[in-house]
Phi, psi and omega in degrees: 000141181246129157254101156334098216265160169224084178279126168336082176286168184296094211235017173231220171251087179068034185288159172236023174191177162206160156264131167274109145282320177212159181236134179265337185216179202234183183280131174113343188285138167256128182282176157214155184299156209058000182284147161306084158283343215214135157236118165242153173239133158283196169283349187220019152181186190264141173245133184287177164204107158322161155238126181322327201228164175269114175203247158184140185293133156289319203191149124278096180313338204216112179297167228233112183102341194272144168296137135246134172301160151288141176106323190305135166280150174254315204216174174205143180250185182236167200212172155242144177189156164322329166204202195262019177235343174266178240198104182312310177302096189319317196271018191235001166020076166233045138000308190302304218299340230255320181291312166309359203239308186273004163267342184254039196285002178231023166232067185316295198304323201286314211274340185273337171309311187266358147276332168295320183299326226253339189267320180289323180312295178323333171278330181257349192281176196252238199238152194309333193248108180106033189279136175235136176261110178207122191284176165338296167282003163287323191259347165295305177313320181292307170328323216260332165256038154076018193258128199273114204309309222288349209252350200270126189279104177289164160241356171300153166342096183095014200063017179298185202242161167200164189323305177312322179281344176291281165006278164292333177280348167259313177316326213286310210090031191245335174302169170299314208291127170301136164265343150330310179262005161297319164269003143281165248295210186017301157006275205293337198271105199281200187261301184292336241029052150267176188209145174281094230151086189302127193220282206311192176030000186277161190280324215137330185216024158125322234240146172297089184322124199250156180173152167275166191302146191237183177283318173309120180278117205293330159086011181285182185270312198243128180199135213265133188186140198284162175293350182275340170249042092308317161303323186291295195315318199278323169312304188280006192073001190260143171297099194313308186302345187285312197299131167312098167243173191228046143219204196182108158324094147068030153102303193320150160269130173233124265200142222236124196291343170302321185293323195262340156286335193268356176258346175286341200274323191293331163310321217254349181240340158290298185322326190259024170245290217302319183290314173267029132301295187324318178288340173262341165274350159329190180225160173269345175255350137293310140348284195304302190320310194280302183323298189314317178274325176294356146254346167305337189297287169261014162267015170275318186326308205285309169294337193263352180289319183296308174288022162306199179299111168339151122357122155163176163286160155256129189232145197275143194256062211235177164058244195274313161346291173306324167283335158297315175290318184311313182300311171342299188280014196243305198281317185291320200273354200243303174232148171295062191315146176213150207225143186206118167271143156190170194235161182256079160298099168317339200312301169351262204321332224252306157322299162324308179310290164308317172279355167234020168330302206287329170310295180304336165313287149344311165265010167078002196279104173265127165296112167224215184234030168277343189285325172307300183320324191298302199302338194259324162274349149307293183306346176277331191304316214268016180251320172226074202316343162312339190257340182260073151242176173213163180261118214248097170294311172329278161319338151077061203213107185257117192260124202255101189288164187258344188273168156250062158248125199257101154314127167245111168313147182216101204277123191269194152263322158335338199119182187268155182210169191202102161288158166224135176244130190284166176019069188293342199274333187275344182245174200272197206275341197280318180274004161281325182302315180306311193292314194310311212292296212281311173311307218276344158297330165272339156299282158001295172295351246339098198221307193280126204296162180297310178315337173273345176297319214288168145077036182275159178234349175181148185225169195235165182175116189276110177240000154310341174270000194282298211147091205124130183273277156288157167176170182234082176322110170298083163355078189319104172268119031231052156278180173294321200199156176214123169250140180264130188257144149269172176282134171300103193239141153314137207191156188257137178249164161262120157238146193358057179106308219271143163277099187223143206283149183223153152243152202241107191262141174263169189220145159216106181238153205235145163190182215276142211263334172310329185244307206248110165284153180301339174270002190269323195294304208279350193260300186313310171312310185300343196288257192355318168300285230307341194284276152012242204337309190227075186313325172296342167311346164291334249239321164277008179269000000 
């Protein structure tokens, strides 16, 4: 019997940590590979975590609530094997594993790295002959330049496949795949807005421009780091993103509690070269001034400190929570939202609905009226392609998408999500309903892959089921526009002279003012209205 180490892979897009939420099996359970040992949650979904091997659990590493990087073993198995370095499972070749650990004896971070890859590979990989060892995120890059993996000569451990060789392998042109039109536009831009596509911190050639820490703030978006140098980080007052790092993870930069004393120490040596210019070129009664304000200053400091957060619980502001506030801020703060209300009368739609109720039933299909709502706004979208666009800032180019695939917000117990159902223009009200139905359930469960998130082009978001008529809906960024349904209430019209109760739905639509003028929003809504109002007009879309 062998016993088997299992480091936490990378089970997100380049993530550098997870929460272990549930333990699915105890010490002594006998395992069988591909089995659900594990649930972690990232910044960005809930994850299963497989097991590599057929065996029995040895030990458990990592307690239920605690963060772990990636690369930590979490668990350990007992295995059967030829001897106390294999892996009974014939098929998980991790030869790599065994090299990495005696080559590396002073590259703890590089050997745990290349075992959290080489353990997902194994969860992903086939049959020994035409097999590609590649992680999650390699095979997403591949995915994204149209490159076929299977055709790529790995260089990695073991022949694994890695970025660079996808890469090179779309420059090359040797992939099936265009890689041009893998980079045109938009596409690649995920709901975090991130890309397995190494860009920020990159050199040029994949790799983290290296140097030691300066006072200069590296300024990135994103930055990969264990929870202890973020704590170290929060300690020293400095911005984990600022810091200079000098290696680099899955394209990511990733940063070092060494990195972050020495840019906290360089910080902390500029400012007191910066003050004591200041001091000297003052007046003394300027000078007098600035004391004067710089304690009043803190002893303001002092009051809001005392007045900070109540007493009460504290719950960490972590995983997919964190990851919805990040977007949030990212989309108010990034585009200018401007919001244009208005109502519908529905009654049509709300009859309409009720006759084909018991037919959709029949195809096992529950009818609701989003599907319709999908139906009205694709035809409105293609009238006014603006709103089904994004803004290519880099390029300084508003790429006016050809697809309609539509998001729907989802209230989680996790938090909101947004499934998407692709290519919304092509299907009838049973198959938007099916699709729409069957994602936003596997969302719910957090069950649903990042690929049913990706690639929306505009999301609807009910907010009428809740409770509530208007509101000023947050722009999925980086699309344009987002529309909100209020709940449908009976309500008194004017219909031929006479005041007679109706129904009514209300729209609230938001969109980025950069792209989309307020009269383009009020033309696009009424198009919306006039489908809403008179619904057999779906019936020819």
């Amino acid at each position: 019997m062998a016993i088997k180490e299992f480091k936490l892979p990378d089970v997100g897009e380049g993530v550098a940590e997870g929460e272990l939420v549930t333990w699915h099996v105890a010490p002594g359970d006998t395992v069988e590979e591909d089995q659900v040992v594990a649930e972690v949650e990232t910044d960005k979904a809930l994850v299963d975590v497989p097991s590599p091997y057929n065996g029995t659990v040895s030990e458990l590493r990592a307690e239920e609530g605690e963060m772990v990087p990636v690369g930590n073993v979490i668990i350990t198995f007992e295995v059967e094997g030829e001897d106390g370095d294999e892996a009974a499972s014939g098929e998980t070749g991790t030869e790599s594993e065994s090299e990495a650990e005696s080559a590396g004896g002073d590259g703890d971070a590089q050997s745990a790295d290349e075992g959290a890859e080489e353990t997902t590979d194994t969860a992903e990989t086939e049959t020994k002959s035409g097999r590609v060892f590649a992680s999650p995120s390699v095979r997403r890059l591949a995915r994204e330049l149209d490159v076929d993996i299977a055709s790529v000569s790995g260089s990695g451990p073991s022949g694994r496949v890695t970025e660079s060789d996808v890469q090179a392998a779309a420059e090359s042109g040797s992939g099936d795949g265009d890689a041009d039109a893998a980079s045109d536009g938009p596409r690649s831009v995920s709901f975090s807005g991130k890309s397995a596509v190494s860009e920020r911190g990159d050199a040029g050639n994949g790799e983290v421009a290296s140097g030691s820490a300066s006072a200069d703030a590296a300024g990135r978006e994103k930055t990969l780091a264990a929870p202890a140098t973020r704590r170290i980080a929060d300690e020293e007052g400095v911005n984990i993103d600022d810091v200079p790092a000098s290696e680099e993870r899955d394209g990511e930069a990733f940063v070092t509690p060494e990195a972050v004393r020495e840019y906290a120490q360089a910080q902390r040596e500029a400012q007191a070269a910066d003050a004591k210019a200041l001091s000297e070129e003052a007046e003394a009664g300027e000078a007098t001034a600035e004391a004067e304000t710089e304690a009043d200053a803190t002893a303001g400091g002092a009051d809001a400190a005392e007045s900070g957060p109540a007493a009460g619980e504290r719950v960490p502001y972590r995983g997919v929570r964190r990851a919805i506030g990040d977007q949030m801020e990212r989309s108010k703060y990034t585009a200018p939202h401007v919001t244009h209300h208005d109502d519908v009368d529905v009654t049509e739609l709300v009859e309409l609905r009720e006759d084909l109720k018991p037919l959709a039933a029949e195809q096992g299909v529950s009818l609701t009226y989003m599907p319709f709502v999908m139906k009205a706004v694709v035809a409105a979208l293609k009238e006014f392609p603006y709103v089904n666009a994004q803004l290519d800032e880099e390029n300084e180019e508003i790429v006016l998408r050809d697809e309609y695939n539509l998001g729907v917000a989802t209230a989680t117990d996790a938090g909101l999500m947004v499934p998407v159902v692709h290519d919304a223009d092509a299907k009838g009200l049973s198959d938007l309903a099916r699709d729409m139905s069957e994602k936003v359930e596997k969302a719910r469960e957090r069950k649903i892959s990042r690929e049913e998130m990706q690639g929306g082009t505009f999301t609807i978001t009910n907010i009428g089921g809740i409770g509530g008529e208007y509101a000023t809906p947050i722009i999925n960024y980086p699309e344009v526009a987002i529309l909100a349904l209020g709940a449908i209430k009976e309500k008194p019209r004017v219909v031929d002279g006479d005041v007679v109760p109706r129904k009514v739905l209300t729209l609230s639509l938001s969109v980025d003012h950069r792209v989309v003028d307020g009269a383009v929003a009020a033309q696009f809504t009424n198009k919306v209205r006039e489908y809403l109002a008179n619904p057999k007009l779906l019936m020819l879309e």
